[in-house]
C-alpha positions in Angstrom: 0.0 0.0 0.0 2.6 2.3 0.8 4.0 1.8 -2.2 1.2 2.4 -4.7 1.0 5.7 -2.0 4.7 6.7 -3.0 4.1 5.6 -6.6 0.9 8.0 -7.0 2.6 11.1 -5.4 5.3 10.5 -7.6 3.1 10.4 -10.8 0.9 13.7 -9.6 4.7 15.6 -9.1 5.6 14.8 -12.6 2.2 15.9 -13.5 2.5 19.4 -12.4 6.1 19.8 -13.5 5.0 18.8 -16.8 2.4 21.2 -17.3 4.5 24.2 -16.0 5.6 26.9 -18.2 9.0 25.9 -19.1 11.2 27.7 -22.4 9.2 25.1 -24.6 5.8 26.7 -23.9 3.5 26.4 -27.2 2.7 30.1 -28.6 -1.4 30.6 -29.6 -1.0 29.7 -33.2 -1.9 33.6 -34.7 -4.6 34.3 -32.7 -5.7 37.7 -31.8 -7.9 37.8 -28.4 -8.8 41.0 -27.7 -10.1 40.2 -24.2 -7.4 40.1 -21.6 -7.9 38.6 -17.9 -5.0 39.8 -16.1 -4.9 39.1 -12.0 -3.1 41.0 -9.4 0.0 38.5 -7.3 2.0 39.9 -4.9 2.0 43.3 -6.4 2.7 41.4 -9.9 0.4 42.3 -12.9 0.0 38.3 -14.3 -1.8 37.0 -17.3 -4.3 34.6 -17.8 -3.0 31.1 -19.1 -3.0 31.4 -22.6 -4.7 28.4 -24.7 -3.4 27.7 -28.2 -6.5 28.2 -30.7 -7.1 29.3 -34.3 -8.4 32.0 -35.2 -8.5 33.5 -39.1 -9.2 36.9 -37.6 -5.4 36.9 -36.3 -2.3 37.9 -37.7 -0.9 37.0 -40.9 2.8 36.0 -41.7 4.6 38.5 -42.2 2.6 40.7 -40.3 3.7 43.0 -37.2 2.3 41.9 -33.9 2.2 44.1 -30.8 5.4 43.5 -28.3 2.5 43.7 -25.6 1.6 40.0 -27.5 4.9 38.3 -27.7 6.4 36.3 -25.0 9.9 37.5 -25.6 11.8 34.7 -24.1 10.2 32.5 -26.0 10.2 34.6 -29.1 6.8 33.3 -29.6 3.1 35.8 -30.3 1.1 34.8 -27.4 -2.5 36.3 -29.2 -3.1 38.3 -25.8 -1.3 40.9 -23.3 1.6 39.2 -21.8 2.9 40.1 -17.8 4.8 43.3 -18.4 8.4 43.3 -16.8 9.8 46.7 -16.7 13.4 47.0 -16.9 15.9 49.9 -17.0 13.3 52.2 -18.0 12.6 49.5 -21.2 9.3 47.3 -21.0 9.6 43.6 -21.6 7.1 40.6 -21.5 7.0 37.1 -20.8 3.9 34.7 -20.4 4.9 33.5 -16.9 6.6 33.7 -14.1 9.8 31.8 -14.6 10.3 34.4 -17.7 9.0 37.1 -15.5 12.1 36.3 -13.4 14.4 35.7 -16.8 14.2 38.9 -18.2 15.9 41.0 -15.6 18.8 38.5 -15.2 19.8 37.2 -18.6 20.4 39.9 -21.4 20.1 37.3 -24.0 16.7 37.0 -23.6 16.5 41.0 -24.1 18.6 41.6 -27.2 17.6 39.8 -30.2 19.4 39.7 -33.6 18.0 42.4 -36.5 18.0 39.8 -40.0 18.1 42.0 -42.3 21.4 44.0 -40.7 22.9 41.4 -38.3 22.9 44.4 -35.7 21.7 43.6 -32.2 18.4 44.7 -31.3 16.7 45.8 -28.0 13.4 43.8 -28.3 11.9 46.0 -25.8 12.0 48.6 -28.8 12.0 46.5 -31.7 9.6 46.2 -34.9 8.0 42.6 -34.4 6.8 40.7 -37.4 4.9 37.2 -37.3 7.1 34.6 -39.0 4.9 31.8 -39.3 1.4 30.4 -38.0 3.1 28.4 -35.0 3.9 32.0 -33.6 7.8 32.3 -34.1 8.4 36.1 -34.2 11.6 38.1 -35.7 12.7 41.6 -34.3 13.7 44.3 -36.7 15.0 47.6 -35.7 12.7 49.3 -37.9 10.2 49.1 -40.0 12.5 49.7 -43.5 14.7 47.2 -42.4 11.8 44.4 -42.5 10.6 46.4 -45.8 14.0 45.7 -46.9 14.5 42.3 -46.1 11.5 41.5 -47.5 12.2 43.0 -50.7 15.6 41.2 -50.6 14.1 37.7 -50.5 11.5 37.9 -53.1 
């Protein structure tokens, strides 16, 4: 009996840690929400899990997206409001709390790569664009230099 007791704690512990947000987390595949539930946590501003859906009323390859929408340690649109995490003056976002704690600490996770230049990019600032319908997102400095890399690979 005891066992069976050890065995079943053991299975609902890998249960939980599974489900946690880890860096793997699945983006909403391009889907636009425009209602956001956000709930106050120890003086943290957190967002409502996000469930993958589709939705034709979202955003298109190629097309911006909001930084409020992209999970940016993830690189991934979310489709809703992510947790805002302010940072030397700069806002940043992350869809939960483990990136919530990321972002301050690890600069990687705050400077992306520009493709069309190669320069590095402060995400906080950067021109977003949807790369594909699983939610993968690219930063661009500016708007030309998506305009230009655009034209470049046609």
């Amino acid at each position: 009996m005891n066992t069976f007791r050890k065995l079943y704690c053991l299975l609902a512990l890998s249960s939980i840690i599974l489900v946690a947000c880890n860096s793997t987390a699945q983006p909403v595949n391009t889907t636009a929400d425009p209602t956001s539930t956000t709930v106050a946590k120890e003086g943290i501003q957190t967002a409502a899990a996000v469930t993958p859906a589709v939705n034709t009323k979202g955003p298109k390859k190629g097309s911006r997206v909001l930084n409020s929408e992209v999970c940016m340690v993830n690189d991934a649109y979310m489709g809703k409001k992510q947790i805002e995490v302010p940072f030397k003056g700069e806002m940043y976002y992350g869809c939960c709390e483990m990136c919530v704690e990321r972002i301050p600490k690890d600069e990687t996770v705050r400077i992306a790569t520009d493709p069309q230049t190669g320069e590095k990019v402060n995400k906080a600032t950067a021109y977003i664009v949807l790369l594909n319908e699983e939610g993968s997102v690219a930063y661009f400095a500016n708007e030309k230099n998506y305009k230009d890399f655009v034209a470049s690979h046609q």
